[in-house]
ChimeraX commands (.cxc) that place a marker at each C-alpha (Angstrom):
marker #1 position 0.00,0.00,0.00 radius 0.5
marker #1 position 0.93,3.79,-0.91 radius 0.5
marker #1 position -0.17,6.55,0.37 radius 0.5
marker #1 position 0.21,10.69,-0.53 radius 0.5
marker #1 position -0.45,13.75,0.17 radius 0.5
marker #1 position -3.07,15.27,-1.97 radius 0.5
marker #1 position -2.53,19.06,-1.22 radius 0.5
marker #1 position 0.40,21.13,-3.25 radius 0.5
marker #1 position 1.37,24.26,-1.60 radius 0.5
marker #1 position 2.37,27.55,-2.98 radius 0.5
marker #1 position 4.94,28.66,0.06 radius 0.5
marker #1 position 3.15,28.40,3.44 radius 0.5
marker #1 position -0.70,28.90,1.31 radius 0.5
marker #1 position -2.54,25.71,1.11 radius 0.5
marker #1 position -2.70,26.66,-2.92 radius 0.5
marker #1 position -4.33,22.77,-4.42 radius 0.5
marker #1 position -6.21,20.31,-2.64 radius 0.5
marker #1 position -6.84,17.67,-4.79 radius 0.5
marker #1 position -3.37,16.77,-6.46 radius 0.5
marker #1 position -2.21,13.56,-7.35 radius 0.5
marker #1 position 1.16,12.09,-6.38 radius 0.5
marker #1 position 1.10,8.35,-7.34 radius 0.5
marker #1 position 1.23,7.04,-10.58 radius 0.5
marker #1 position 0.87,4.21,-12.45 radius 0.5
marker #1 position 3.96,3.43,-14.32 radius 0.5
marker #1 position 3.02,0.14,-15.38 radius 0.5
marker #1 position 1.44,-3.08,-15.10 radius 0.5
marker #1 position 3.92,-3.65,-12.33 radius 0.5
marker #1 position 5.38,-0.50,-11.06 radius 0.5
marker #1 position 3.56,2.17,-9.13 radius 0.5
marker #1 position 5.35,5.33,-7.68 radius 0.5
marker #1 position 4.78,7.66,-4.73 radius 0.5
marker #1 position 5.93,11.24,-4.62 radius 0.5
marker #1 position 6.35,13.80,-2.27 radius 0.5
marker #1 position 8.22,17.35,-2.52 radius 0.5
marker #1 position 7.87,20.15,-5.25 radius 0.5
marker #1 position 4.73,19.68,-7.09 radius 0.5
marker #1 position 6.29,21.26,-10.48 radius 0.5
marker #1 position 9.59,18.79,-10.19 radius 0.5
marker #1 position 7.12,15.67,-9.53 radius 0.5
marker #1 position 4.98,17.05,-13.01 radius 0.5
marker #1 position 8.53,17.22,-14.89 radius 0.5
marker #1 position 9.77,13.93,-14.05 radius 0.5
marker #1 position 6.33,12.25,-14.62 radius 0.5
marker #1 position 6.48,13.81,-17.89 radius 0.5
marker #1 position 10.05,12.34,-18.43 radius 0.5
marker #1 position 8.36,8.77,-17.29 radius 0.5
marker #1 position 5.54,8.79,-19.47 radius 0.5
marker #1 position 8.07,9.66,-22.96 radius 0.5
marker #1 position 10.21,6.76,-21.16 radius 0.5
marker #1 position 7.23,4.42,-21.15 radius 0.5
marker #1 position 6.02,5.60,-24.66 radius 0.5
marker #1 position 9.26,4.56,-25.74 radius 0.5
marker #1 position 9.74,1.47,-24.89 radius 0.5
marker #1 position 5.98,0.48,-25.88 radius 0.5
marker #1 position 6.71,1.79,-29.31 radius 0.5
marker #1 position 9.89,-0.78,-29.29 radius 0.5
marker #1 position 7.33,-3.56,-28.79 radius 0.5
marker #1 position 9.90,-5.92,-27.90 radius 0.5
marker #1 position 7.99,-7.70,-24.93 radius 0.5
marker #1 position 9.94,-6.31,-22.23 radius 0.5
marker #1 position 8.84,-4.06,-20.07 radius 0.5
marker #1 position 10.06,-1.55,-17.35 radius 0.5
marker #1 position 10.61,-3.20,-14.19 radius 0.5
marker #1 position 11.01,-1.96,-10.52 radius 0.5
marker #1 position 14.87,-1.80,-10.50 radius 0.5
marker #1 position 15.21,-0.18,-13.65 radius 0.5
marker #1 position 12.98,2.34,-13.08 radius 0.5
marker #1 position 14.67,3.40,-9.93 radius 0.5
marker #1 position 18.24,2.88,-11.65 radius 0.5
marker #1 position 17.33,5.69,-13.81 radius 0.5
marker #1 position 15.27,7.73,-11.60 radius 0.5
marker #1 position 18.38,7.77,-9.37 radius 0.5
marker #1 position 20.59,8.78,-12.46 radius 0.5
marker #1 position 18.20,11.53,-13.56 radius 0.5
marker #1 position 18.14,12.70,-10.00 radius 0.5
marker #1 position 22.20,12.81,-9.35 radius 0.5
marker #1 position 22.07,14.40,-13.39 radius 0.5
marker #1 position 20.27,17.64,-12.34 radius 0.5
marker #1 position 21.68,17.53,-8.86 radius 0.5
marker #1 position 25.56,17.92,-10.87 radius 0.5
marker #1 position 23.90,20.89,-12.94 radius 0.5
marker #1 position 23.07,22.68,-9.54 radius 0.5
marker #1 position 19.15,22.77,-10.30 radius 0.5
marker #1 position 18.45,19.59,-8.11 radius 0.5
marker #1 position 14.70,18.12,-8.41 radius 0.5
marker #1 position 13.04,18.72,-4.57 radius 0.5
marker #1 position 11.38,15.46,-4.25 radius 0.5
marker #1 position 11.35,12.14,-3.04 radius 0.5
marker #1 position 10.07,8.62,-4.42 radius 0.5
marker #1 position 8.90,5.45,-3.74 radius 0.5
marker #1 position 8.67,2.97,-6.65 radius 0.5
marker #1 position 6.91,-0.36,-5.53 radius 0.5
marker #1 position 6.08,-3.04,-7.76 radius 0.5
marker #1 position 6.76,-7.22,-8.78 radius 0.5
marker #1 position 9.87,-8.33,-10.32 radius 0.5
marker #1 position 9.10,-11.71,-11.77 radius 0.5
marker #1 position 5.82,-12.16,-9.13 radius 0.5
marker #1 position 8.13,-10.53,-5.90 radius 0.5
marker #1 position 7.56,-7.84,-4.14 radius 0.5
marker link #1:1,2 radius 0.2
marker link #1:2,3 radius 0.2
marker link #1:3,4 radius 0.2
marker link #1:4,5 radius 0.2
marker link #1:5,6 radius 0.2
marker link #1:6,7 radius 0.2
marker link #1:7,8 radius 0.2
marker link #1:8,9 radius 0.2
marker link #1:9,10 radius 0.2
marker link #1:10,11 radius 0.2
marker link #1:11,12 radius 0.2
marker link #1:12,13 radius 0.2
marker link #1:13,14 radius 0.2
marker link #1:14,15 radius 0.2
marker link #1:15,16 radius 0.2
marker link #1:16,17 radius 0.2
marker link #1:17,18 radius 0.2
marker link #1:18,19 radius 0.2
marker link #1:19,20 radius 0.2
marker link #1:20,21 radius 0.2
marker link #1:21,22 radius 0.2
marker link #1:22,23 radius 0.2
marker link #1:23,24 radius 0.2
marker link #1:24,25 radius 0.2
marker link #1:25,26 radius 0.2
marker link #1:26,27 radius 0.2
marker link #1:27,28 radius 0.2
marker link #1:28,29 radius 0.2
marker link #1:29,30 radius 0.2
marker link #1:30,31 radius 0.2
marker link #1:31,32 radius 0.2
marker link #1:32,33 radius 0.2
marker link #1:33,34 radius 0.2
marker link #1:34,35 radius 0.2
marker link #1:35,36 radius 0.2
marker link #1:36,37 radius 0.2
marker link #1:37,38 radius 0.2
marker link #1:38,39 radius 0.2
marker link #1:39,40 radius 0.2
marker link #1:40,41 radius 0.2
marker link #1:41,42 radius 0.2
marker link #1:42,43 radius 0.2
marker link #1:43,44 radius 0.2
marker link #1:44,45 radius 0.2
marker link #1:45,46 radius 0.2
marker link #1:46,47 radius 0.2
marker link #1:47,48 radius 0.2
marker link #1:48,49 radius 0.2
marker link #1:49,50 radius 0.2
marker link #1:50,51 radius 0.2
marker link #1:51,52 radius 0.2
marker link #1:52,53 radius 0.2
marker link #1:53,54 radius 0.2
marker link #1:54,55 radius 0.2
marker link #1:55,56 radius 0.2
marker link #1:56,57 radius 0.2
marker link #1:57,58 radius 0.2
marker link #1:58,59 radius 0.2
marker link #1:59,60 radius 0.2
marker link #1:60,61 radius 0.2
marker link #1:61,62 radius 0.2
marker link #1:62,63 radius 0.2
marker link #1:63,64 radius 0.2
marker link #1:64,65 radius 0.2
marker link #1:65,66 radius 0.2
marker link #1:66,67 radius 0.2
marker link #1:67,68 radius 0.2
marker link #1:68,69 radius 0.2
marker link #1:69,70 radius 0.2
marker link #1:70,71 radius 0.2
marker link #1:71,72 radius 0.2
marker link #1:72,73 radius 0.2
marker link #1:73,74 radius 0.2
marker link #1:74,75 radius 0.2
marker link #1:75,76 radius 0.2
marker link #1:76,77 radius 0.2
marker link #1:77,78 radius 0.2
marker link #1:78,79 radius 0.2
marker link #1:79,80 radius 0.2
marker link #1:80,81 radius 0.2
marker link #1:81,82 radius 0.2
marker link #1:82,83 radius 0.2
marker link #1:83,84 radius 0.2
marker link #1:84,85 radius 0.2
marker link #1:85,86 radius 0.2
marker link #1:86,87 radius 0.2
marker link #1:87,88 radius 0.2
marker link #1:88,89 radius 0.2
marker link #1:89,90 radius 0.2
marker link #1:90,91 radius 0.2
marker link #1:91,92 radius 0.2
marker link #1:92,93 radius 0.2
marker link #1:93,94 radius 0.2
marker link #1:94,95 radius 0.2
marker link #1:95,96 radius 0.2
marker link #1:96,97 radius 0.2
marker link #1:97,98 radius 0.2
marker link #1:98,99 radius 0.2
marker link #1:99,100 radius 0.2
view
């Protein structure tokens, strides 16, 4: 189970109240979110191109748990080195192969 926040804040005013911060990735990934609404929007953009990608291969792999947080974690340390770091932080639960 995953839970969020559902409320995105614009400094200290309670701007939102009905945002979402867990996604579907796939069939067997989800991912939690928490931190700067705008950064979680960019990188779920980023996601969905990744996952639009790899269906247009149509090779019959898809994205699993571990590679999805290998490259989350490489995107992350990638802005981090540019000095504009992304202000969030992730969960990414799903089944490798039917395990947790």
């Amino acid at each position: 189970m995953i839970a969020a926040d559902i409320l995105a804040s614009y400094g200290s005013l309670a701007r939102y109240r009905n945002v979402e911060r867990i996604i579907k990735v796939n069939d067997n990934i989800i991912l939690g979110a928490g931190g700067d609404y705008a950064d979680y929007q960019y990188l779920k953009n980023m996601i969905d191109q990744k996952i639009l990608e790899e269906q247009c291969l149509d090779d019959g792999f898809t994205l699993k748990p571990k590679s999805l947080h290998c490259w989350l974690t490489r995107v992350l340390y990638n802005q981090r080195s540019k000095f504009d770091p992304l202000w969030n932080n992730f969960i990414i639960a799903g089944f490798d192969n039917g395990k947790p």
